[in-house]
N, C-alpha and C positions, 0 to 999 in steps of 0.2 A: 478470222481468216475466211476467204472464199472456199468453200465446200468446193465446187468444178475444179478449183486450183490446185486444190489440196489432191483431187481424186488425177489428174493429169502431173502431176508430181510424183505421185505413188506409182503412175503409170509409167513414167521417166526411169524412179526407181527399178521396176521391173524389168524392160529391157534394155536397163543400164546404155542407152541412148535416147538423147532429144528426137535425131532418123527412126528411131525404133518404134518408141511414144506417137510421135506421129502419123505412122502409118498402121496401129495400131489401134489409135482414135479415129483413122479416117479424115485426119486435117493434114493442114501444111505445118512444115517443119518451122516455117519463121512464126506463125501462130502458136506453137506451141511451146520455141523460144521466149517468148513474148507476155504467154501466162507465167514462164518461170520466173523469170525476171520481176515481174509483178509480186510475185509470192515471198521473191528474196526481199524485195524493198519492206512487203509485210513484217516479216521475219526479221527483218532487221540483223542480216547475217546469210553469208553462201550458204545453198543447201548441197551444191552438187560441184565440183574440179571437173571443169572442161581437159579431156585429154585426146590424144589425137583418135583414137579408134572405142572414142564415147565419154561417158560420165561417172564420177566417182563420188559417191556421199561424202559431206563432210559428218562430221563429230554430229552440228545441229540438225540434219540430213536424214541421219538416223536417225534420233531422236523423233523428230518431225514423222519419218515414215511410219514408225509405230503406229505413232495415232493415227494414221492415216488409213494405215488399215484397219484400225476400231473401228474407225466410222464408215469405210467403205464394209464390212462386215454388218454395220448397224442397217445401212442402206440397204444393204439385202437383203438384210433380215425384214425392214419393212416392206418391201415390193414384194415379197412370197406371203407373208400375213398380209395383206394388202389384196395381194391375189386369189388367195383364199377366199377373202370375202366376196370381189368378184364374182369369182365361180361356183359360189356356196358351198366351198368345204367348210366355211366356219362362218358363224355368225348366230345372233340372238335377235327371236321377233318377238314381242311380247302383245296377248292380243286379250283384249276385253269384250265379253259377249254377254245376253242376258240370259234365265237359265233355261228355256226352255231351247233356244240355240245351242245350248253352253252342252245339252246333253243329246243332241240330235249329230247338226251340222258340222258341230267343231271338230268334235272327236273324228269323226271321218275324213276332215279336212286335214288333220295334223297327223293320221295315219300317212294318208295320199305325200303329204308335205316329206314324211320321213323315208317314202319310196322312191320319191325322186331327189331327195336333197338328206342323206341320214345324218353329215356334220351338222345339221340348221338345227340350233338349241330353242323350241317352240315350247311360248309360257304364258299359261292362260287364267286370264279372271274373271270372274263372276259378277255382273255389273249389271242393273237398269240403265234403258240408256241414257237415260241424264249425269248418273255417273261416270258413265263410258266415258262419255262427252267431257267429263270435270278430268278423268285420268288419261285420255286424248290430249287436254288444254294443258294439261301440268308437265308432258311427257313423261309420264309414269306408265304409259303402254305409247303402241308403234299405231296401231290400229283397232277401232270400237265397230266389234257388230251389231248396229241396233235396228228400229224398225220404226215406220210411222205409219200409223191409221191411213188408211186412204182418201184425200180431201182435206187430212188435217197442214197446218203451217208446218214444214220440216222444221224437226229440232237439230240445231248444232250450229255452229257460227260459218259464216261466210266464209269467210278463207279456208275453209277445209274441203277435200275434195271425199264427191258421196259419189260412191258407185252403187247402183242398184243390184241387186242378186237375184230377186223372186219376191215373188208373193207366200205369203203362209193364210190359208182361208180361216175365218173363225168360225165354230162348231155350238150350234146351240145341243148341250149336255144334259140329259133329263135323269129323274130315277126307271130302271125298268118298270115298275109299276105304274108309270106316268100313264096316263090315260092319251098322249102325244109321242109316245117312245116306241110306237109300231115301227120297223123296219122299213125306211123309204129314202131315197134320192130326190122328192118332190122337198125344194123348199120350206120351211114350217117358219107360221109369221110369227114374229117376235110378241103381235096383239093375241097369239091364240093363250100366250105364258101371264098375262097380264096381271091374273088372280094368285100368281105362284112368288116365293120368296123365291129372293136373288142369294146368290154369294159373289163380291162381286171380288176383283184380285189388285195390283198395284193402282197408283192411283191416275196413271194415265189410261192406264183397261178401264179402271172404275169407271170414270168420265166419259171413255169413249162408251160404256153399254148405257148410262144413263142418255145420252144422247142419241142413241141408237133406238133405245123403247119410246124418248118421247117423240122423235120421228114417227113411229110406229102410235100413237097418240096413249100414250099411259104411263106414269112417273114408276118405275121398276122400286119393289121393296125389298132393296136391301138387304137383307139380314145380316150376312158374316162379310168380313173385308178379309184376305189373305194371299199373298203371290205364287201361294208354294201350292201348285198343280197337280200334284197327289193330296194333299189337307181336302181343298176344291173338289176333287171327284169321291173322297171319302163324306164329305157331309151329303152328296149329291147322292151319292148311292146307296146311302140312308133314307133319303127322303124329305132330309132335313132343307133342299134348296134345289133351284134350278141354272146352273150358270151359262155364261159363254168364254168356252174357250176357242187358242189360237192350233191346230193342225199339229204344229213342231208340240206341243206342249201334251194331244193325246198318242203322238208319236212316239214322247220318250217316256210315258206312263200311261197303262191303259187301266185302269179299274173296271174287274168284269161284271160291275153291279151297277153301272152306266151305260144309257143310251146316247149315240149321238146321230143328231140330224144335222141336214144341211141346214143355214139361217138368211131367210128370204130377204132382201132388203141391205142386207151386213156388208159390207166392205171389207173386203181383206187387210191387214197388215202388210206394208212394202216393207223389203228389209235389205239394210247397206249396208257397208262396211266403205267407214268412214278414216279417213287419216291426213295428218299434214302434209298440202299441197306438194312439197319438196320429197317430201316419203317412198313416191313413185320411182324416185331416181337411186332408192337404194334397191340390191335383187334382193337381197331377206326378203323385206318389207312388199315388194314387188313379186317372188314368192306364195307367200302366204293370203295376198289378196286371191293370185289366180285358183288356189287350191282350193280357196273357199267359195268363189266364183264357182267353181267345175264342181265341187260337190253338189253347192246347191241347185245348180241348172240340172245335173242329175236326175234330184228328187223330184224336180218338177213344179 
């Protein structure tokens, strides 16, 4: 049966006049005659005894209004949970970041998010961004914060829309003892580290600092591989290596047995927050970009 018909029936029902119903609906009275009649033919059976001062259910009449108000009850129900979401009293973002964001940016972002929006259910995972990108593709999160090298091919597929946030600077990281670890804002060139062991961290950092020393004209050694940004500053402030890190990363971890300088030549990391083209049209999801947008522009 037609749902309109059904719910202008109900409404017939209610003030037990076709005259009633319709000026109730805001239509004409032969239109609203018109759906009844339509609904009987459905029904296969009167719903209502025309009498001189209005309408009278029959037997199927009643029957029929019952349900009628199930589902105008139901319809309610959906356009208030419907509006919710709207207005963010309710809803689920689920966001993917790598970890050195994951313990800077996010957190303050989902603070900010819960100040202005405290129904918005915000769920976050710990992702390189090529993962991001695979749990983006799969819809298994709403949104990936990730980053690209400066100059490098942006990763992620075309139909997804990248908003920029900021840049994160990278930090050439010495031991205090380094003979280059004096206290300065003057750039330090990547050629003065030449003779010193690397440690280098995931494998698109990796690439991008082997690339960045032979710029700088010298194949960088190497020694330790690891992502995890406190491991990195502990071998470093051993003495055991010299790395580069990314700002957000001595941000959310400082080891006070490292120096860091500016790195001459380096390019910063750009970093976005990436999501399915249609994503923008939900407010969760629409939300949670701006909060993370506004943090980061914050930081600077």
């Amino acid at each position: 049966m037609d749902v309109q018909r059904l719910l202008i029936f109900r409404e017939i029902a209610r003030t037990r006049s076709i005259g009633g119903a319709a000026r109730a609906l805001g239509w004409t009275q032969p239109a609203v005659s018109q759906h009844l009649r339509h609904l009987e033919r459905q029904a296969g059976t009167a719903l209502v005894l025309r009498r001189p001062r209005g309408v009278q259910l029959t037997e199927a009449g009643q029957a029929l209004l019952r349900h009628a108000d199930a589902i105008a009850a139901r319809m309610q129900a959906a356009t208030e949970e419907l509006e919710a979401f709207v207005h963010l009293r309710a809803g689920t973002v689920r966001l993917a970041a790598f970890p050195s964001a994951g313990a800077t940016v996010v957190p303050a972002a989902m603070s900010l998010l819960a100040e202005r929006h405290p129904h918005l259910d915000v769920r976050l995972r710990e992702a390189e961004p090529p993962q991001a990108l695979d749990l983006l593709a799969a819809g298994d999160v709403d949104v990936a914060l990730t980053f690209d090298h400066a100059g490098e091919r942006p990763v992620g597929a075309e139909e997804m829309v990248r908003v920029p946030i900021g840049e994160d600077p990278l930090r050439l990281v010495l031991p205090r003892s380094h003979p280059c670890a004096q206290p300065s804002d003057v750039p330090l060139p990547l050629g003065e580290l030449a003779q010193d062991k690397w440690t280098g961290g995931c494998e698109r950092c990796t690439d991008h600092l082997r690339q960045a020393c032979e710029a700088a004209g010298f194949t960088p050694d190497i020694r330790h591989g690891t992502d995890d940004y406190v491991l990195t500053q502990a071998l470093i402030a051993r003495g055991l290596a010299v790395g580069l890190l990314p700002q957000l990363a001595l941000d959310a971890a400082r080891d006070p047995g490292v120096a860091v300088r500016p790195a001459a030549g380096v390019r910063p990391r750009v970093l976005y927050l990436v999501h399915h083209r249609e994503a923008d049209q939900i407010p969760a999801v629409r939300s949670a970009v701006q909060a993370v947008a506004d943090i980061a522009t914050a930081r600077g």
